[in-house]
Biopython code that builds the backbone (N, CA, C, O; Angstrom):
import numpy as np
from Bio.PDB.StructureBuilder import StructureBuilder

atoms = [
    (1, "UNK", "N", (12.288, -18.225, -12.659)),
    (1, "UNK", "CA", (12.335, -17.525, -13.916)),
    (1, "UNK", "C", (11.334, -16.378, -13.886)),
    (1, "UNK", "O", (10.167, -16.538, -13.528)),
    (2, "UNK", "N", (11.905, -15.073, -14.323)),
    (2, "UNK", "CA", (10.868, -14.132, -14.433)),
    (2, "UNK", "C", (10.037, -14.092, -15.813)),
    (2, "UNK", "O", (10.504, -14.369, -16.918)),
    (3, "UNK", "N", (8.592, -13.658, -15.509)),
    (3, "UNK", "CA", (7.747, -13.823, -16.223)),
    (3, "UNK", "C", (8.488, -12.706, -17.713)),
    (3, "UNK", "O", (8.634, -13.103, -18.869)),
    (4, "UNK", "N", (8.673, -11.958, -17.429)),
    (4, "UNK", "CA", (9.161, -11.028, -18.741)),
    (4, "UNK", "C", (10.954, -10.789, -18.570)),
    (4, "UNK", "O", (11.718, -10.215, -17.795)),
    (5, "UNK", "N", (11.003, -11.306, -19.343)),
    (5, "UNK", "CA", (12.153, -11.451, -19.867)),
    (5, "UNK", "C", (13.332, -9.711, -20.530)),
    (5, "UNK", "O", (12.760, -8.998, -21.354)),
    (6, "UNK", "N", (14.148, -9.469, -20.282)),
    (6, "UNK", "CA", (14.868, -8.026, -20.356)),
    (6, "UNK", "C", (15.807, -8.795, -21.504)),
    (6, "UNK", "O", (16.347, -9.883, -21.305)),
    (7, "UNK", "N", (15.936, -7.753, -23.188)),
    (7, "UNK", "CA", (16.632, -7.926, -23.603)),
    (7, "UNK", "C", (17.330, -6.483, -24.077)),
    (7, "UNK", "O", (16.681, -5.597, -24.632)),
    (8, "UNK", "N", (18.597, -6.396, -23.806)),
    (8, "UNK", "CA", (19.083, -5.116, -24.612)),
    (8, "UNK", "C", (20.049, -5.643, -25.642)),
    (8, "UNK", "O", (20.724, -6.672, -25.654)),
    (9, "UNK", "N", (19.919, -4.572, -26.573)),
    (9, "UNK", "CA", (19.788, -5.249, -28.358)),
    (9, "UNK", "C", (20.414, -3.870, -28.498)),
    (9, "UNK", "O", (20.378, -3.017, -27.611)),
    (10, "UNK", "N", (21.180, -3.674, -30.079)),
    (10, "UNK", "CA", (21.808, -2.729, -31.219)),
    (10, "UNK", "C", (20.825, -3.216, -32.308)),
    (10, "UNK", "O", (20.236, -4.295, -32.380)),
    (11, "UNK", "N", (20.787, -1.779, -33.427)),
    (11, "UNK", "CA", (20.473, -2.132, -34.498)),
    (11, "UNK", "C", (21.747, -3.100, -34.846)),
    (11, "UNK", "O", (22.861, -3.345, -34.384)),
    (12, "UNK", "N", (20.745, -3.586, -36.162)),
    (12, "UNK", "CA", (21.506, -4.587, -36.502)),
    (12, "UNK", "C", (22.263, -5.911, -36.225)),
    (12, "UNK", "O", (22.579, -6.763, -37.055)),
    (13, "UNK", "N", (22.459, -5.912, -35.064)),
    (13, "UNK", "CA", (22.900, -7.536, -34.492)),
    (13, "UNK", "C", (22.211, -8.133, -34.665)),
    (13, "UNK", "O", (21.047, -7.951, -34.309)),
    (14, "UNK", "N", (22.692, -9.262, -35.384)),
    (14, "UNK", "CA", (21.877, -10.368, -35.911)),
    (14, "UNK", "C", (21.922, -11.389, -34.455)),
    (14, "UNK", "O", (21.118, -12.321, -34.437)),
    (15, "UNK", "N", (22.562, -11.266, -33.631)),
    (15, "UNK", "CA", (22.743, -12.663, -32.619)),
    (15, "UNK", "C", (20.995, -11.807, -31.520)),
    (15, "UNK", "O", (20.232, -12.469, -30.816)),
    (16, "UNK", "N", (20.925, -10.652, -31.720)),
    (16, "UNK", "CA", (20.105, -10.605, -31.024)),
    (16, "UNK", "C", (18.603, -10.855, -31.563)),
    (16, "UNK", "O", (17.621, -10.857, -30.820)),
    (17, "UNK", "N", (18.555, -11.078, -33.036)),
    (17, "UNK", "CA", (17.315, -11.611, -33.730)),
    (17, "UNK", "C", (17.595, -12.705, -33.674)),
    (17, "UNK", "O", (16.673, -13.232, -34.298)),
    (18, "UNK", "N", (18.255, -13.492, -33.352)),
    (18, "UNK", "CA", (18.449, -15.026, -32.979)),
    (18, "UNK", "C", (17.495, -15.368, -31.440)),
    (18, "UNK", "O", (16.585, -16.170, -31.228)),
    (19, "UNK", "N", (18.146, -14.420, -30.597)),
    (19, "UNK", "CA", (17.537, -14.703, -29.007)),
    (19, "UNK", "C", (16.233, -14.646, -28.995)),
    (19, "UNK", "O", (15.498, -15.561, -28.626)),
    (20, "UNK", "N", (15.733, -13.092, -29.576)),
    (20, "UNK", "CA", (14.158, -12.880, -29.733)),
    (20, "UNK", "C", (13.350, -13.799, -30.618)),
    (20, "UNK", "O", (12.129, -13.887, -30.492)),
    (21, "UNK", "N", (14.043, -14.489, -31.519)),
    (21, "UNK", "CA", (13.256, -15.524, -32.234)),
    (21, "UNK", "C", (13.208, -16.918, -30.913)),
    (21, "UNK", "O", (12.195, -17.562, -30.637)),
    (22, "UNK", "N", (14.026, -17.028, -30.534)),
    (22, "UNK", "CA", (14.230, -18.354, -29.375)),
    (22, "UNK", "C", (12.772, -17.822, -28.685)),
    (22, "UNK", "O", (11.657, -18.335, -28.785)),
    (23, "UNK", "N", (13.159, -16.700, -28.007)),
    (23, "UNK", "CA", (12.016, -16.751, -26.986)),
    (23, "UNK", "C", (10.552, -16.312, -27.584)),
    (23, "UNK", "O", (9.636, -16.242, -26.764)),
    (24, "UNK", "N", (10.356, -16.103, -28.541)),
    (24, "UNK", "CA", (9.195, -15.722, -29.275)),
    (24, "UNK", "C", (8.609, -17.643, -29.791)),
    (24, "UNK", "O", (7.416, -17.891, -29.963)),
    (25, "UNK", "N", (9.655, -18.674, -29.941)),
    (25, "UNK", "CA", (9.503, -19.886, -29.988)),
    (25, "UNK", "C", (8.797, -20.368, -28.909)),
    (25, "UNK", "O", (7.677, -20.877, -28.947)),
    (26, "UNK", "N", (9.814, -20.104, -27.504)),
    (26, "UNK", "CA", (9.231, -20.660, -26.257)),
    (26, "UNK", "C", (8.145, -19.991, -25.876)),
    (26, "UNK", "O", (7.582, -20.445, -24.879)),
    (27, "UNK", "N", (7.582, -18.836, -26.487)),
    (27, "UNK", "CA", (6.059, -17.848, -26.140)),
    (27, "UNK", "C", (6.844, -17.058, -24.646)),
    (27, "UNK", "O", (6.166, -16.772, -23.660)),
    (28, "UNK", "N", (7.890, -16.875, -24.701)),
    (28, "UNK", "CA", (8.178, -16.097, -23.329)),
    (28, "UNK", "C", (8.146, -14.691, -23.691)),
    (28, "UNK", "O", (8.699, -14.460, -24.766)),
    (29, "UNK", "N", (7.654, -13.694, -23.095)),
    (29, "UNK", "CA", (7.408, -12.222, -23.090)),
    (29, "UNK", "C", (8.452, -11.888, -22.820)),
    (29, "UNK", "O", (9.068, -12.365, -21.867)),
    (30, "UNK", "N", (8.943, -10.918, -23.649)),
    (30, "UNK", "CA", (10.276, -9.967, -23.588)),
    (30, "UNK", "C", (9.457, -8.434, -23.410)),
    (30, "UNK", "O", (8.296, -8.032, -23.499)),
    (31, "UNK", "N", (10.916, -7.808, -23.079)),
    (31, "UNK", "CA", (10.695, -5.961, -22.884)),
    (31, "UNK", "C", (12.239, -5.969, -23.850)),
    (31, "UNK", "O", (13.120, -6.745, -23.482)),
    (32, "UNK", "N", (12.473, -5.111, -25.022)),
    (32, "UNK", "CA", (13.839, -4.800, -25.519)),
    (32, "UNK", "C", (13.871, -3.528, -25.327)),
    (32, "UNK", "O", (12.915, -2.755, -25.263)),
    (33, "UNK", "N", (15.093, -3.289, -25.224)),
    (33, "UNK", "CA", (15.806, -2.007, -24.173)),
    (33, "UNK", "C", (16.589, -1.893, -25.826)),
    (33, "UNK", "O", (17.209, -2.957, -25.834)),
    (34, "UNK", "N", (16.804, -1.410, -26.792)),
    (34, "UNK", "CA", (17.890, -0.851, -28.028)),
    (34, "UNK", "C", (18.469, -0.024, -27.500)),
    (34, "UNK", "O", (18.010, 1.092, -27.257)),
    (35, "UNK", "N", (19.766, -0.477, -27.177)),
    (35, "UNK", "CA", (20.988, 0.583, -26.996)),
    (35, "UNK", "C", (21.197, 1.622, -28.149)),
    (35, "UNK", "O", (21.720, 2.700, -27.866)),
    (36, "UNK", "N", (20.849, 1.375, -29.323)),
    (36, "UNK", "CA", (21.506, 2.569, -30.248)),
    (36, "UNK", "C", (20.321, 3.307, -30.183)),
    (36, "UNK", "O", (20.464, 4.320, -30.867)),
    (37, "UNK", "N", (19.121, 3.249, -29.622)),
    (37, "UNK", "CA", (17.834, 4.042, -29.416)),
    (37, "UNK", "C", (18.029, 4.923, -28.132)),
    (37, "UNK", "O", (17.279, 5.810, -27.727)),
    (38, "UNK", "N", (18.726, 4.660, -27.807)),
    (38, "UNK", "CA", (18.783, 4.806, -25.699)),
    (38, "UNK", "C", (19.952, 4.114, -25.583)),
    (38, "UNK", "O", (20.173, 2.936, -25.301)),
    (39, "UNK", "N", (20.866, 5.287, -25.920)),
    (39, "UNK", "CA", (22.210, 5.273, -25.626)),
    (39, "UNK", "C", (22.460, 5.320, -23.717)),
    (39, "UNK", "O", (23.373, 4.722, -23.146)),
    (40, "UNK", "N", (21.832, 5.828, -23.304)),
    (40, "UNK", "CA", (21.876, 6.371, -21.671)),
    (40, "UNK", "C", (21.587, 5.324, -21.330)),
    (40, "UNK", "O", (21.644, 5.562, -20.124)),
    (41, "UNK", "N", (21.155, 3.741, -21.405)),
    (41, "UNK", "CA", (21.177, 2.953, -20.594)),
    (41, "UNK", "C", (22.043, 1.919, -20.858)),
    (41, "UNK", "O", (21.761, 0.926, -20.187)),
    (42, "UNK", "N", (23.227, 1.741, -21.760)),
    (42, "UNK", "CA", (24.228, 1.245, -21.433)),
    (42, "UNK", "C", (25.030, 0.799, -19.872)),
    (42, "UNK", "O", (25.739, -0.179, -19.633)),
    (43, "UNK", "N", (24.600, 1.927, -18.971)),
    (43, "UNK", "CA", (25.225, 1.447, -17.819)),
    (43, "UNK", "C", (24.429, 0.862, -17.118)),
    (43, "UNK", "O", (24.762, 0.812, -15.934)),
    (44, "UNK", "N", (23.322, 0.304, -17.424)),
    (44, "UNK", "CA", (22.954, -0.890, -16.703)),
    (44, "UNK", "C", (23.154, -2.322, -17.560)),
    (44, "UNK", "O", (23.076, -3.313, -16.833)),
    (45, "UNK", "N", (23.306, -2.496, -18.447)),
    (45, "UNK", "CA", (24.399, -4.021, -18.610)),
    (45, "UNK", "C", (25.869, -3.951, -18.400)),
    (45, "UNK", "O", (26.401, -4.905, -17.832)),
    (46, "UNK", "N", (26.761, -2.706, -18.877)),
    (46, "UNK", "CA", (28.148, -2.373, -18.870)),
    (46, "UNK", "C", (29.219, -3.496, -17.381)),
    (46, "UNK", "O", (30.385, -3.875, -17.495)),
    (47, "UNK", "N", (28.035, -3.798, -15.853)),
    (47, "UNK", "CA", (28.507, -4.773, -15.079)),
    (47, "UNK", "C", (28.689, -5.946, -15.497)),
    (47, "UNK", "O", (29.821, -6.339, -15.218)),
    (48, "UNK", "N", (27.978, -6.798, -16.130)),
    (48, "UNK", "CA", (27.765, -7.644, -16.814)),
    (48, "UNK", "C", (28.690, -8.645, -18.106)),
    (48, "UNK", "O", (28.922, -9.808, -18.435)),
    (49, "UNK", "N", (28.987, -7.149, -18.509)),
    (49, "UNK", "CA", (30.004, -7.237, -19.824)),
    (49, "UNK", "C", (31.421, -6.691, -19.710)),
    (49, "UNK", "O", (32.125, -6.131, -20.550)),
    (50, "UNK", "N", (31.622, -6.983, -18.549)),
    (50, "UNK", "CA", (32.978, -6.615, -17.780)),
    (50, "UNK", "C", (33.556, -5.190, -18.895)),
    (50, "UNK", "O", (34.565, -5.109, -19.594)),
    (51, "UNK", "N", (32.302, -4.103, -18.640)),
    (51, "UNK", "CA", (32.600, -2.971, -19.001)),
    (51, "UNK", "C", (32.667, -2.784, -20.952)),
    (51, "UNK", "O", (32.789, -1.715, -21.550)),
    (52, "UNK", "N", (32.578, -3.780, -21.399)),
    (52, "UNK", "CA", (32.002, -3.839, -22.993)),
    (52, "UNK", "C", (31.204, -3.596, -23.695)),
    (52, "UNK", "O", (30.372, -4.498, -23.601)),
    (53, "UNK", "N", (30.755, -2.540, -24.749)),
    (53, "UNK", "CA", (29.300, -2.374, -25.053)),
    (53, "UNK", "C", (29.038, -3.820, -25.928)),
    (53, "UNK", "O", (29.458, -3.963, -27.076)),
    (54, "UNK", "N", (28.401, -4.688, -25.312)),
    (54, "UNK", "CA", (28.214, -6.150, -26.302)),
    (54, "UNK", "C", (26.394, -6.274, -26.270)),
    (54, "UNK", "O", (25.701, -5.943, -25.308)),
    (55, "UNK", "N", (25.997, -6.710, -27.290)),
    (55, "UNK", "CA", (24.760, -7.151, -26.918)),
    (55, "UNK", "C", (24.539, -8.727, -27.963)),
    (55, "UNK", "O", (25.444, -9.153, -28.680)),
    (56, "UNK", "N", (23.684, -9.147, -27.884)),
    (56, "UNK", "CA", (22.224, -9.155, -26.622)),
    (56, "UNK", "C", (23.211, -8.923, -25.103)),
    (56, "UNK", "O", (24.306, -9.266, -24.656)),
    (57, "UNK", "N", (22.488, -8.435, -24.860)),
    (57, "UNK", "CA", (22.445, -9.189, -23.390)),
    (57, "UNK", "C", (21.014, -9.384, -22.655)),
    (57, "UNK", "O", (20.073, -8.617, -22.859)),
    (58, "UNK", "N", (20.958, -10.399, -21.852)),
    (58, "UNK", "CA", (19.192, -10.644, -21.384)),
    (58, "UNK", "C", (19.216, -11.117, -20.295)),
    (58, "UNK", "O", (19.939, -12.030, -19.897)),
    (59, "UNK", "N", (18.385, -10.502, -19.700)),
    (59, "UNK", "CA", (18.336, -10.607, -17.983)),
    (59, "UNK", "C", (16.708, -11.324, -17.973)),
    (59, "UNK", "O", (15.678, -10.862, -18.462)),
    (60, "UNK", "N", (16.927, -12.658, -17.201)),
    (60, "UNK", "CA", (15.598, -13.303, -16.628)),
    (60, "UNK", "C", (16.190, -13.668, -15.152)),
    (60, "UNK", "O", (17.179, -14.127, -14.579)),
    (61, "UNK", "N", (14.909, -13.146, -14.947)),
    (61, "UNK", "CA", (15.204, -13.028, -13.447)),
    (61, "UNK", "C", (16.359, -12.692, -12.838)),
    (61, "UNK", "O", (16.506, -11.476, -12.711)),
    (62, "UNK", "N", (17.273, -13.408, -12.397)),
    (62, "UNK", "CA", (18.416, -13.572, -11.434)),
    (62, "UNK", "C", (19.617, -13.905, -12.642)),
    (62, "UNK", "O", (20.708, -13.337, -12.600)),
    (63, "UNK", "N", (19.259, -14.919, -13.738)),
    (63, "UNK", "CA", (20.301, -15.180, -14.905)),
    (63, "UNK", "C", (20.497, -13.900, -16.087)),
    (63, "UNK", "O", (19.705, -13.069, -16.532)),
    (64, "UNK", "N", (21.735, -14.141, -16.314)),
    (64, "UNK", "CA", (22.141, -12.967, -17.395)),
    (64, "UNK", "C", (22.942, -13.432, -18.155)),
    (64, "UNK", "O", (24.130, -13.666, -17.933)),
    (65, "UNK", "N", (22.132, -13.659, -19.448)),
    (65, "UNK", "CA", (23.239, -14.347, -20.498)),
    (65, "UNK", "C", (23.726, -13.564, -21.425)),
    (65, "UNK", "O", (22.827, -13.367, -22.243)),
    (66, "UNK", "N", (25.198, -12.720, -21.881)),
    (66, "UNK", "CA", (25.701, -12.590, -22.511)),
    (66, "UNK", "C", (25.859, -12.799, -24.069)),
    (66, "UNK", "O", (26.343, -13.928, -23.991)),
    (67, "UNK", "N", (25.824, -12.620, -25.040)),
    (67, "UNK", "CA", (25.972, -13.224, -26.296)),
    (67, "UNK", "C", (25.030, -13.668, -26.580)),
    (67, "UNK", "O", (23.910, -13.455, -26.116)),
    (68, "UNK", "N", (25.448, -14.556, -27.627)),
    (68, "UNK", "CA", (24.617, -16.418, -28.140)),
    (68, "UNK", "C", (26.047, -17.431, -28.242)),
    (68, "UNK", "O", (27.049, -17.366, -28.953)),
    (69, "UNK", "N", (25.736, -18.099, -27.487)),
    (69, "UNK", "CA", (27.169, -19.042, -27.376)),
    (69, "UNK", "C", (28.233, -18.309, -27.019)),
    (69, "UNK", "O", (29.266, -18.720, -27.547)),
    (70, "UNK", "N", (28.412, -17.085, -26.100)),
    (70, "UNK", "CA", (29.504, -16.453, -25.949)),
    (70, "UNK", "C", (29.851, -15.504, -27.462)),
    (70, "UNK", "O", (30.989, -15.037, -27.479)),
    (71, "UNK", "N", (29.480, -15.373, -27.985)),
    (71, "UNK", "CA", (29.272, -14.492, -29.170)),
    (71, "UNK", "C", (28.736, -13.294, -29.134)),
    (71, "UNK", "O", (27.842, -13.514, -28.316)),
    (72, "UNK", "N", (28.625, -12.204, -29.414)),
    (72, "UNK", "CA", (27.680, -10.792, -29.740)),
    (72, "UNK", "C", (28.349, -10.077, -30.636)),
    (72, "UNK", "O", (29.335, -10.234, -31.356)),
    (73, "UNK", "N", (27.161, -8.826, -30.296)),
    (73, "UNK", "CA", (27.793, -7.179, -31.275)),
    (73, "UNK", "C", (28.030, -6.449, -30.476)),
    (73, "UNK", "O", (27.317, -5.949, -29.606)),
    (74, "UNK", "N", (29.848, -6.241, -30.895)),
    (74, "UNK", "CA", (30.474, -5.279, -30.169)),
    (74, "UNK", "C", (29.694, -4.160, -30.944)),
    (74, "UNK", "O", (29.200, -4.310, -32.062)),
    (75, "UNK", "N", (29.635, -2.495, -29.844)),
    (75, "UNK", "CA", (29.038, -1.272, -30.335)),
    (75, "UNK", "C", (30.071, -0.571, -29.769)),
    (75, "UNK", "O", (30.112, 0.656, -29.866)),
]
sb = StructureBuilder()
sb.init_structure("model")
sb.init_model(0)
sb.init_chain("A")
sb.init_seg("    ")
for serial, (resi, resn, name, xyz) in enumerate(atoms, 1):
    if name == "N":
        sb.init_residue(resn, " ", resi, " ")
    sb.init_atom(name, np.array(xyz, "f"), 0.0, 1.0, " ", f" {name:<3s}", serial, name[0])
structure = sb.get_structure()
């Protein structure tokens, strides 16, 4: 598991104030990447999301979880 945790987030998605509350629970250090802030880095999750703007999406380490339960915000 990597020590800091990658989340890219939209305003407004609530599934992604869900994740950051999880890991703010477990005390794990995040970096958030806001796509509607920094539109230009969409194409580094876009592999991920079989080409979908969806978020959360969150990269630890080597794992990349999608959604919350397979859930997100389409953008």
């Amino acid at each position: 598991m990597a020590d800091k945790v990658l989340v890219y987030s939209t305003i407004g998605c609530g599934y992604t104030d869900i994740v950051k509350a999880e890991l703010d629970k477990e005390g794990r250090a995040y970096e958030e990447v806001n796509l509607s802030l920094h539109p230009d880095r969409w194409p580094e999750i876009l592999p991920h999301t079989d080409g979908v703007r969806l978020t959360p999406v969150v990269i630890d380490g080597e794992e990349v979880t999608v959604g919350v339960n397979g859930i997100g915000c389409v953008s």
